[in-house]
MARFI-195253 format. One record per residue (C-alpha): residue in three letters; z, x, y. Coordinates in steps of 0.5 Angstrom, whole numbers, plus 500, padded with zeros to 3 digits. Each point is the difference from the previous one (the first is absolute). Example, Ala and Ser with C-alpha at 12.3 -4.5 7.8 and 13.67 -1.06 7.14 Angstrom:
# MARFI-195253
ALA516525491/SER498502507/
//
This chain:
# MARFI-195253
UNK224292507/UNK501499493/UNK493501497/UNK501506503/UNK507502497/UNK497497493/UNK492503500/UNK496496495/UNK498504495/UNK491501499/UNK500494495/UNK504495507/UNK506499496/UNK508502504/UNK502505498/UNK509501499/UNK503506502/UNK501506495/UNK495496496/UNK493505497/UNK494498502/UNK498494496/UNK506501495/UNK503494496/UNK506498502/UNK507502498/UNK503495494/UNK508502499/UNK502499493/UNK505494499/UNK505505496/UNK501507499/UNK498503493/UNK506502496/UNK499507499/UNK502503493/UNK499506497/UNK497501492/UNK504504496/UNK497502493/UNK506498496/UNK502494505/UNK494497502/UNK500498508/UNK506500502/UNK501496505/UNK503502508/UNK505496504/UNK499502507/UNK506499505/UNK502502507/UNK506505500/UNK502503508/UNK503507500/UNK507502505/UNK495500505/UNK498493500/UNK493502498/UNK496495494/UNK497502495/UNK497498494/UNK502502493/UNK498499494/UNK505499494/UNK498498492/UNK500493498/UNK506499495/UNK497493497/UNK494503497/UNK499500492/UNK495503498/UNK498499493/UNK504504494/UNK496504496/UNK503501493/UNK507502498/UNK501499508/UNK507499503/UNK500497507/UNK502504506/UNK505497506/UNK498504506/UNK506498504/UNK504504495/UNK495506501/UNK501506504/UNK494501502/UNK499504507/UNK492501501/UNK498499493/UNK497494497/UNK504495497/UNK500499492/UNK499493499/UNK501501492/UNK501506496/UNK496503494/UNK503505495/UNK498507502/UNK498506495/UNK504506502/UNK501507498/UNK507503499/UNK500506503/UNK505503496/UNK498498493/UNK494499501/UNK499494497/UNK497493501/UNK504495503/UNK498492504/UNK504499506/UNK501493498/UNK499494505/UNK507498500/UNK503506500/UNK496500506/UNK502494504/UNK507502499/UNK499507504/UNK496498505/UNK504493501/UNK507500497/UNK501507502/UNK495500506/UNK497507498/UNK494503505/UNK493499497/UNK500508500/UNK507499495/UNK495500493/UNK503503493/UNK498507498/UNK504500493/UNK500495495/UNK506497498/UNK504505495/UNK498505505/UNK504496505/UNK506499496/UNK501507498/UNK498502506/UNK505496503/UNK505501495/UNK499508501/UNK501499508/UNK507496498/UNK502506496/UNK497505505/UNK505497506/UNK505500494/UNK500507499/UNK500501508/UNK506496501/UNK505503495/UNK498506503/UNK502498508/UNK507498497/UNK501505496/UNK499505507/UNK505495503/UNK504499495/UNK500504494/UNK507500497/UNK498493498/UNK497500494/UNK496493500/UNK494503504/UNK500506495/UNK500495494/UNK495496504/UNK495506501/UNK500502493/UNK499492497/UNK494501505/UNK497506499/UNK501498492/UNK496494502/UNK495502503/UNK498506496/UNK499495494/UNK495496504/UNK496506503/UNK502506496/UNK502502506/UNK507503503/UNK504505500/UNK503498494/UNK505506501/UNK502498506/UNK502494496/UNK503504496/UNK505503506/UNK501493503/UNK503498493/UNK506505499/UNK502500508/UNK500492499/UNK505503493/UNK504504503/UNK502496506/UNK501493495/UNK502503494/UNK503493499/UNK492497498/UNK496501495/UNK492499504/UNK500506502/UNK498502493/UNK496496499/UNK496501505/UNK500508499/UNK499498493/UNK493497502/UNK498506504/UNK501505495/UNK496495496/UNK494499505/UNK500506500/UNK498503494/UNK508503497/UNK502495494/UNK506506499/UNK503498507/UNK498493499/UNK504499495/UNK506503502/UNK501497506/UNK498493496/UNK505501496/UNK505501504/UNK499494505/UNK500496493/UNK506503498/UNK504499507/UNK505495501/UNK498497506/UNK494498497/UNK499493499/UNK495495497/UNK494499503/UNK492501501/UNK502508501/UNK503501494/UNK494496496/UNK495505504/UNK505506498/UNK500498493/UNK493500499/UNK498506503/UNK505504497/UNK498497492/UNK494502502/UNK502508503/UNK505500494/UNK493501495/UNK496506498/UNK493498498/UNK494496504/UNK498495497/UNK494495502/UNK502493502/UNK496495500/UNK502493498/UNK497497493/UNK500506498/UNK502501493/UNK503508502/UNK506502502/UNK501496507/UNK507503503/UNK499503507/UNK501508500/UNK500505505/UNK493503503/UNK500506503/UNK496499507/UNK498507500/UNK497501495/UNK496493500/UNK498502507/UNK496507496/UNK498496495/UNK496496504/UNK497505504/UNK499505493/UNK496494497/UNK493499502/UNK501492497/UNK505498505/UNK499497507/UNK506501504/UNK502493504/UNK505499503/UNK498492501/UNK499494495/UNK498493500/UNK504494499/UNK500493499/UNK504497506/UNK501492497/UNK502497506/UNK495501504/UNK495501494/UNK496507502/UNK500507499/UNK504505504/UNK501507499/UNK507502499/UNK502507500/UNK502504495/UNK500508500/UNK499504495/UNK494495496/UNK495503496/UNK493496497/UNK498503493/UNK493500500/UNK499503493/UNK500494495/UNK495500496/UNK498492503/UNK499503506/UNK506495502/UNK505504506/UNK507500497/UNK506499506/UNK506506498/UNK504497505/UNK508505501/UNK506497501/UNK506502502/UNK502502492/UNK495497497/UNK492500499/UNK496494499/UNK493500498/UNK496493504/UNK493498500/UNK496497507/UNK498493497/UNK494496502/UNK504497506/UNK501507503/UNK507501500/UNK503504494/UNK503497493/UNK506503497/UNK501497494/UNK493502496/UNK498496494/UNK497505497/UNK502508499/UNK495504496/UNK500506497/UNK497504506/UNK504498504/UNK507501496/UNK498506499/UNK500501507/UNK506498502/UNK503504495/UNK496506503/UNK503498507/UNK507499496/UNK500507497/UNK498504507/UNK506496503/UNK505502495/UNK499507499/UNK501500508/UNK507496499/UNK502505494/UNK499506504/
//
């Protein structure tokens, strides 16, 4: 009966039951394989394995990223915790490298440092998605512009609910003051109207001229300017302080006539003088050795690179004779003249002033004053 149930197989030897004709017996291995998955960066990261249920009572098994495992750091590495990572259904960084970025506002190169890194993803537990588009004085601008924007709605919110008040009519006109000197942007006259609404509800405070005096500045009226300057200096309720400093200087600076080229180690007259925009403006686009530009490099010493700053109204001259591009650089009353260094970032204060580029400047100077003479 068993020899029945078991048949031999043609060589007489017994077979068991769900074997192969003549096939080798089956070996269980005496432990699982751990599994792992290989990573181009990571190496073979190794998988804990373990036994979940779900609201049913139903098991299953999961497999989860080892936190243990220490790959080795490539150069300049930083390592990376796991455990402080949200990492969802992407794969953990065991380290982090510096990454090279574009900014998408600039232009420009910038690293995505490793550190910087570890305190996105670990510290502030961002998502691997969240990666930097803007380098780092775009952001800051960026951000700063951002404040000012809410700045501006908020005045405008509680001048609709209250607008006998005259806080958010000052308010407003600080902001909008601002953000046009960061942007060249904004409604300078609106500024303008905030400024005198806040005068005329609080004749007993002296900044709301200030403010209109910097409006009128900005936006290219040193008559106006002057005037409402020289009434907040002249204002009984002024009192010492950083406006006052501001309010003086612009106003010596409106009370000159002439442009003259400043720049520092200059042996020329340096006092700062009044500059016409407009007129600045068709100069640049009447000149065929001008390049309009409304950014410039600078050297930030703290975190020792190039970032680009913004500065409107910019002009590289490109007819020295060296060959070498001259920065013209405008300023709220002023006119500099600037050179991009070795480094990459713009140096004002020129060693040497040649004749071709005196002569230029004064070429530049006389334009300005005859537009202001007229």
């Amino acid at each position: 009966m068993a020899d029945g149930r078991f048949p031999r197989d043609r060589r007489g030897e017994r077979r068991r039951r769900g074997d192969a004709a003549g096939a080798p017996a089956r070996r269980r291995p005496s432990q699982p394989e751990r599994p792992i998955l290989l990573h181009r960066l990571f190496g073979a990261i190794p998988l804990l394995v373990e036994a979940q249920s779900d609201a049913r009572g139903r098991v299953y098994m999961s497999r989860r990223f080892d936190p243990d495992y220490a790959p080795p750091l490539p150069p300049g590495a930083v390592r990376g915790d796991i455990r402080r990572q949200s990492y969802c259904c992407d794969v953990p960084k065991y380290f982090y490298c510096d990454e090279d970025r574009t900014c998408v506002q600039c232009g420009r190169e910038f690293v995505f440092r490793a550190s910087e890194q570890k305190y996105w993803y670990e510290t502030l537990q961002f998502n691997f998605s969240a990666v930097p588009v803007r380098c780092l004085g775009c952001r800051r601008k960026r951000r700063s512009e951002h404040a000012l924007r809410e700045q501006i709605g908020r005045a405008k919110a509680h001048i609709r609910e209250a607008g006998a008040n005259p806080a958010p009519h000052l308010a407003l006109a600080r902001a909008l003051v601002e953000y046009h000197e960061r942007t060249s942007q904004g409604d300078l006259d609106a500024a303008v109207a905030a400024a005198r609404k806040a005068g005329r509800l609080w004749p007993a405070s002296a900044e709301p001229l200030y403010w209109e005096g910097m409006a009128q500045a900005q936006a290219g009226r040193p008559a106006k300017a002057r005037q409402a300057l020289s009434a907040f200096l002249e204002h009984p309720a002024l009192r010492p302080g950083s406006l006052k400093k501001n309010a003086q200087a612009l106003a010596a600076r409106l009370a000159m006539k002439n442009v003259s080229i400043v720049r520092s180690g200059w042996s020329g007259d340096r006092g700062d003088r009044w500059v016409d925009l407009d007129a600045w403006r068709k100069h640049i686009a009447a000149s065929p050795d001008l390049r309009a530009a409304d950014v410039i490099p600078v050297w930030d010493p703290l975190h020792r690179e190039r970032r680009s700053e913004p500065r409107p109204h910019c002009a590289y001259w490109t007819g020295h004779p060296s060959g070498v591009e001259y920065l013209f650089l405008w300023r709220i009353g002023r006119f500099e003249v600037g050179i991009v260094e070795k480094h990459g970032a713009a140096e004002f204060a020129l060693a040497d002033f040649d004749d071709a580029l005196r002569r230029r400047c004064e070429q530049v100077a006389a334009v300005l004053d005859a537009a202001i003479q007229e």
